[in-house]
N, C-alpha and C positions, 0 to 999 in steps of 0.2 A: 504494500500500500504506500502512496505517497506521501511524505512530510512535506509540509510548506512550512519556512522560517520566513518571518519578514523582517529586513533589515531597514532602518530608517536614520534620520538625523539627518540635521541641516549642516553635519561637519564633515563634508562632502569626502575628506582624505581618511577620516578617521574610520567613517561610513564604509570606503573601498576596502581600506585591510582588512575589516571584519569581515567582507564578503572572499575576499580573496583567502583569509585563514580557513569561510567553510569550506571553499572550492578545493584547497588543499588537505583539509584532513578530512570529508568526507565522501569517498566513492560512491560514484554513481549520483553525482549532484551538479546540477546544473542553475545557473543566475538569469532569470528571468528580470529586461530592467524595462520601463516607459521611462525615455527621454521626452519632460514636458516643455524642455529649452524651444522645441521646434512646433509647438503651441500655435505662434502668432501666425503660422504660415499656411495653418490649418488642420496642422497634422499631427499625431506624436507617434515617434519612433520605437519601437519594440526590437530587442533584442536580447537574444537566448545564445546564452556559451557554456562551453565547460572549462576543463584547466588546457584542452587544446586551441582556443578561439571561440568564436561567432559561429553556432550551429547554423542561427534561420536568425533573419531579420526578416520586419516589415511595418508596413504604417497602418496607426487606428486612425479612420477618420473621428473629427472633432464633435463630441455630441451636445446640442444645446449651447454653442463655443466655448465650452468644461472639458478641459485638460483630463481634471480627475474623472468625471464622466467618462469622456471615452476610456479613461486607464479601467473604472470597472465595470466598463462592459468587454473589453478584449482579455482584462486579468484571467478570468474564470474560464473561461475555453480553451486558453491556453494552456493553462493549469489542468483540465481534463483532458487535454488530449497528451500532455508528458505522461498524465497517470494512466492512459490504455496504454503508453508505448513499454510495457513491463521492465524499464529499464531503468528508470532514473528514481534513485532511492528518495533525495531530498531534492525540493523546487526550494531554491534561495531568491525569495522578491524583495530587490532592490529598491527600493522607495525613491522616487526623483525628491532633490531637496526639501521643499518646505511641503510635501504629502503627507499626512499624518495615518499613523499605524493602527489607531483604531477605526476608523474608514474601514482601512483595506481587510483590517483583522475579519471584521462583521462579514463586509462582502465575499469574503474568498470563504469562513465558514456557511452561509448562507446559501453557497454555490455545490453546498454537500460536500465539499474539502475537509481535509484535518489540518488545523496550523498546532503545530506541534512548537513552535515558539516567536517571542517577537521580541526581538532586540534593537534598542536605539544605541548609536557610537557616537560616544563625544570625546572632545578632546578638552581636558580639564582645565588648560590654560583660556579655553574660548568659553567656559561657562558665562562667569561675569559678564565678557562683551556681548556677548547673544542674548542674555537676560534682559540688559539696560538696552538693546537699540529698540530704540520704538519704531524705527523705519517703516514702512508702510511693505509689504513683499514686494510688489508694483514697483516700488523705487529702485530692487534690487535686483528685477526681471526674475523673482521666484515666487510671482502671483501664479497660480493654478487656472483660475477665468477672470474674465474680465473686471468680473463683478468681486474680485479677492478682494477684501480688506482685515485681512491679520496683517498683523506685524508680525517682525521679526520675534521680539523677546516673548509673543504669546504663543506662536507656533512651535518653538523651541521648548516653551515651558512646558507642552500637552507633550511633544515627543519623547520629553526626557520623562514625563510624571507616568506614563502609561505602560511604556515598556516592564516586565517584573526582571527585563538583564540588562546592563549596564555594561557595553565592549567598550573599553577605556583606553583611548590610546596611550604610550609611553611616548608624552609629550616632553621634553628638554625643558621647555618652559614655564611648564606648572610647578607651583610652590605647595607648602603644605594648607595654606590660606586655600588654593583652588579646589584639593582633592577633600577638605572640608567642607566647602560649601557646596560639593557633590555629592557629597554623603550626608548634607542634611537635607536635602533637598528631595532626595527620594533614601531615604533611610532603610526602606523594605528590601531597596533591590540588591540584586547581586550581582557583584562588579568582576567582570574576567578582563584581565589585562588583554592587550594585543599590541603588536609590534607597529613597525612606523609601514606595514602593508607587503610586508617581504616575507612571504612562509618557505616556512623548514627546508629545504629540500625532501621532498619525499621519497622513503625507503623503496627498493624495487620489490613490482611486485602487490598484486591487489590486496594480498592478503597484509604484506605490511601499511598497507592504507589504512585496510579494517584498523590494526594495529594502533596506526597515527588516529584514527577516530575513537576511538574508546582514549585514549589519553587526551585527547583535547579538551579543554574546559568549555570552550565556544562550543565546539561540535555537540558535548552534553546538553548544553542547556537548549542547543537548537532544536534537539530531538526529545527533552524533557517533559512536552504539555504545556498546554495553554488553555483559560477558562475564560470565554468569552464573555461571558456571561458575568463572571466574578471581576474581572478587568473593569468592564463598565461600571459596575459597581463601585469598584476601589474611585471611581473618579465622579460619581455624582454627588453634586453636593451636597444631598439631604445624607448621602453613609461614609462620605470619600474617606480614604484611609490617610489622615494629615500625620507630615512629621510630626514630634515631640520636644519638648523642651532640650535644648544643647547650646551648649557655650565650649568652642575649642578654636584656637589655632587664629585668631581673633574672628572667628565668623558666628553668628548668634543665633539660636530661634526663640523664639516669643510666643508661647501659647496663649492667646490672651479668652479666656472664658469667663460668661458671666451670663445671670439669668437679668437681667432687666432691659428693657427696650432702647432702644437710640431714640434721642431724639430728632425728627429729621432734616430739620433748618441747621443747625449745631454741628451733625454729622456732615450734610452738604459742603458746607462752609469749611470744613476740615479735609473736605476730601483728595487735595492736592498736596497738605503737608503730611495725612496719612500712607495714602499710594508714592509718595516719594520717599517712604522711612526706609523703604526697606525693597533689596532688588527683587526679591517676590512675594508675593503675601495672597493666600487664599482663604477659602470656608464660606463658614454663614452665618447670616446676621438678622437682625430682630428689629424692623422699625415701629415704632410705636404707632403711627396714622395709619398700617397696615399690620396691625398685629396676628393678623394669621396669614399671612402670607410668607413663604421661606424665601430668604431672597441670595442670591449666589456673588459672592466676594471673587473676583480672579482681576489680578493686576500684578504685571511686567512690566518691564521699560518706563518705566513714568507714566503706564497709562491702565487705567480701570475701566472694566467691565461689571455690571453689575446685573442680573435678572433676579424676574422671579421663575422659580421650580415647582408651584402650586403650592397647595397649605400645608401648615405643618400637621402633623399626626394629630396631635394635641385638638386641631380645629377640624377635625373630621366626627361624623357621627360612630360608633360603636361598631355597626355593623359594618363600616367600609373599612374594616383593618383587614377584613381576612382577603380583600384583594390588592392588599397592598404587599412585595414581596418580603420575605423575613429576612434579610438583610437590612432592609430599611428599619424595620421593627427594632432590630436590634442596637442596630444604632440609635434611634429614639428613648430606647432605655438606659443608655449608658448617660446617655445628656436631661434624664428624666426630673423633673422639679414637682414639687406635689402639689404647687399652684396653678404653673405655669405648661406644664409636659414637658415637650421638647423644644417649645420655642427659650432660643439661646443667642446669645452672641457667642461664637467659636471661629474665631480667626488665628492664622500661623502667619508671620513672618519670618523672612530667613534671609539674614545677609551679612556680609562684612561691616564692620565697624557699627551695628546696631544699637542706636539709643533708646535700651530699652525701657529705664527710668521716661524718659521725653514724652515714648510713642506708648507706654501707660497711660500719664499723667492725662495725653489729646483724645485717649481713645475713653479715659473717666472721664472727660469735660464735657462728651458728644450722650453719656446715659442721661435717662431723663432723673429728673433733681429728686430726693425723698418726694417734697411736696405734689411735683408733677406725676409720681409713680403712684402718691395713694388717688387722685383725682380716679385713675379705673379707666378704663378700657374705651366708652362710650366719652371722656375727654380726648382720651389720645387721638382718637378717630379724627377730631376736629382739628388736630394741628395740620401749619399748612402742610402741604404735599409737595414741599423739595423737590422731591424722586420722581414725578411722574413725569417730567421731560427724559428724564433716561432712562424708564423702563417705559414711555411710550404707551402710557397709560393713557 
């Protein structure tokens, strides 16, 4: 049966060795890539190799003028036709730069495929600079369609938060500050070094291949498993799985937790000295004028995203818990309050030289006051609504 591994990251070098380590420690595996460069022209480019060359190329036409569209509509047919050719043990999908890996993960599962794993490559020196550029993709010809508008530092932060392996380049220029703020940043995952994209020489002989694939650490984890399903999870923001409190190497994290509402004129007004504390900062948060609404924290680069994910648990009737999945559940119990349920403020920031006293002190000034919090529910409602230019309300 076939494995699909998908390889992603916007660190396009770091990206190649990790595909070039599977190509060399796993027989019978082939790199499946969508070139989205050639986008504008109309087209994207498909090409399939092994460790001899370019088997087959060819071109997807453009669907809807969506780069990523056409990539998943050609991904999957090409991925079932590797799998009737009985030869090829793993498909290694190369991710054109700014493609993110749970897209592709759902689709090529969807497609009745096994992805047996999903690894993003970075290179430790480039974390910070990819965090803080707010660039637009568009500005740096690594928009997907027209209509792209991620940035740089947000598309970076989903590929790196989602992957459960971390292929790490052996950068010269990363310090122990870098490979800190990599490890608080996704704290769960598991990081396998890789070289600067130059593998082993291989032993002669298939069987020493096998050999080279059961010792390689990448090749494990490519062939390890992967849960779609629990992935999505770890990243929504009513269960997402957030780092935890750490101070090393001077890079910081900040749990900041608290059961009382924001106020939302206060928070507004904050929001540019908050989203600049720290180079990433996610979760969720609790506004007092929309008290059951859960609303989603994600901000990179100096810039904030804010939705809502619909109500929290807390403001559902009784009987709609048993369709809500028990992942969610659980995490509503962990953050559970015996007035309030699950509505919370639960934010993480994580960066270098963090002022964590400071971005305490702006994130206490933004709760609502004693006196405003006993006013009750049917007050809060009436304050103004800050928020509904950006969530579009």
């Amino acid at each position: 049966m076939l494995s699909v591994v998908i390889v992603g990251g916007l660190h396009a070098d770091a990206r190649r060795a990790a595909v070039e380590r599977l190509l060399a420690d796993v027989p019978g595996s082939v790199v499946l890539h969508h070139d989205l460069a050639t986008a504008a022209a109309g087209t994207v480019v498909r090409t399939i190799r092994d460790t001899s060359g370019i088997l087959a190329a060819g071109e997807a036409p453009l669907v809807n003028d969506c780069a990523c569209c056409a990539l998943r509509e050609d991904l999957v047919p090409e991925l079932l036709r590797l799998a009737d050719d009985g030869v090829t043990r793993l498909a290694v999908v190369e991710l054109w730069d700014s493609v993110e890996p749970k897209a592709m993960a759902e689709v090529v599962t969807g497609g009745g495929l096994t992805v047996t794993g999903v690894i993003t490559a970075v290179d430790p020196a480039l974390v910070l600079p990819y965090l803080g550029n707010g660039d637009d993709l568009a500005e740096r010809g690594l928009a997907a369609a027209a209509t792209d508008q991620r940035t740089v530092a947000d598309t970076f932060a989903r590929q790196l938060e989602y992957a459960p392996v971390l292929a790490v380049a052996d950068s010269e220029e990363a310090d122990d500050e870098d490979r800190e703020l990599l490890a608080q940043l996704h704290p769960t995952a598991r990081q396998v070094p890789i070289g600067h994209g130059d593998p082993a020489d291989p032993e002669p002989g298939a069987q020493a291949g096998a050999q080279a694939s059961a010792r390689s650490p990448l090749a494990a984890a490519a062939l390890a498993g992967f849960d779609v399903e629990a992935a999505a999870a770890a990243q929504h923001p009513a269960c997402a799985l957030l780092p935890t409190e750490a101070d090393a190497h001077g890079v910081s994290t900040l749990v900041w937790h608290r059961c009382r509402p924001f106020h939302p004129e206060r928070l507004y007004e904050a929001l540019e000295d908050i989203t600049c504390a720290a180079a990433r900062s996610r979760g969720r948060f609790w506004l007092a004028d929309k008290p059951d609404v859960l609303l989603h924290w994600d901000a990179a680069g100096g810039a904030l995203c804010v939705e809502s994910v619909g109500p929290w648990l807390a403001s559902l009737p009784d009987a709609a818990w048993e369709m809500v999945p028990p992942v969610r559940r659980a995490a509503a119990a962990m953050d559970w309050h015996p007035e309030h349920g699950d509505c919370c403020q639960h934010l993480v920031f994580t960066s270098p030289a963090l002022d964590r006293d400071g971005l305490e002190r702006l994130l206490e000034h933004c709760l609502l006051t004693d006196t405003e919090y006993a006013a009750g529910r049917d007050a809060w409602k009436r304050l103004p609504p800050a928020f509904d230019t950006l969530l579009e309300v």
